[in-house]
C-alpha positions in Angstrom: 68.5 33.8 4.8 72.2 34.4 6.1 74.8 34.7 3.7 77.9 34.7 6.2 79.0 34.5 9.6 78.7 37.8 10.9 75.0 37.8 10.3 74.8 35.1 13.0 76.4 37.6 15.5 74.2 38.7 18.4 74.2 40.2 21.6 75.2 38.4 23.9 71.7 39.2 26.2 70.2 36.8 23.7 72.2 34.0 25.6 70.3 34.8 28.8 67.7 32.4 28.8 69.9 29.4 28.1 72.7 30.3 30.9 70.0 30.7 33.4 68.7 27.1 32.7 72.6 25.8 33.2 73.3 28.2 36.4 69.9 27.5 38.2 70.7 23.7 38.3 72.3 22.2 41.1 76.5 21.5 40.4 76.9 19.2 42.5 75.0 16.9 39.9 76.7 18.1 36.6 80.0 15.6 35.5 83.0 17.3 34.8 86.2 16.4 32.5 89.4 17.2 34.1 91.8 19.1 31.3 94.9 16.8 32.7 94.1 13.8 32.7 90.4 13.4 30.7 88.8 11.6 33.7 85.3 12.4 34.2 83.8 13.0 37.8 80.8 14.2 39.2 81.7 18.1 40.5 80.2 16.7 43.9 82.5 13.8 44.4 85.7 16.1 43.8 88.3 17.4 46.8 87.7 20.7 48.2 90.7 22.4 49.3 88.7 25.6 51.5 90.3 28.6 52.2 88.5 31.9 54.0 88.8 33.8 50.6 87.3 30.7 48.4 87.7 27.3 47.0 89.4 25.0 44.9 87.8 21.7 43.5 90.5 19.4 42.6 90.4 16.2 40.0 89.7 13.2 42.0 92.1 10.5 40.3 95.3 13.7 39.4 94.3 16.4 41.8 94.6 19.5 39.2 92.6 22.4 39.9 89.4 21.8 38.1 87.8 25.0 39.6 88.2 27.7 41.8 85.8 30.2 43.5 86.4 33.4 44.9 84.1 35.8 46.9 85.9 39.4 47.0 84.8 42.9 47.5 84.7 43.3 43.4 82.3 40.1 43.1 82.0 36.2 43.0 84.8 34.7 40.7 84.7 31.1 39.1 87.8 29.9 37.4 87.7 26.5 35.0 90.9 26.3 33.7 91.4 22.9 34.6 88.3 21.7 33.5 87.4 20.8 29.4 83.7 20.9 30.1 80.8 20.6 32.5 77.6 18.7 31.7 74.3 18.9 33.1 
């Protein structure tokens, strides 16, 4: 049995199996809750503003930047600043 909280600690490969169940399901289905203003939206039914580089998915009902996405030479970048949570 544990006695404290750094015996909980892991690597985080350990994680793997769960963050491939949330990243193999399709987005566009999760519900997201906007930081701003707490509204809760399906990521599919947000605004996308497109750009060549990327995008950026605003809040339907107070357009803040719930998440952005960025291809570049270094890799695939995903923002969520905006965003308190997704759920699937």
């Amino acid at each position: 049995m544990t006695d404290n909280v750094s015996d909980l600690v892991l690597d985080g490969n350990v994680a793997a199996l769960l963050l491939q169940r949330i990243f193999s399901r399709d987005i566009t289905l999760a519900k997201i809750r906007c930081d701003s203003c707490d509204c809760v939206s399906g990521v599919g039914s947000l605004a996308l503003h497109a750009a060549p580089m990327g995008a950026v998915l605003k809040c339907a009902d107070c357009e803040s930047d719930l998440m952005r996405a960025v291809d570049t030479p270094r890799g695939l970048w995903l923002e969520m600043t905006g965003a308190r949570y997704l759920r699937f």
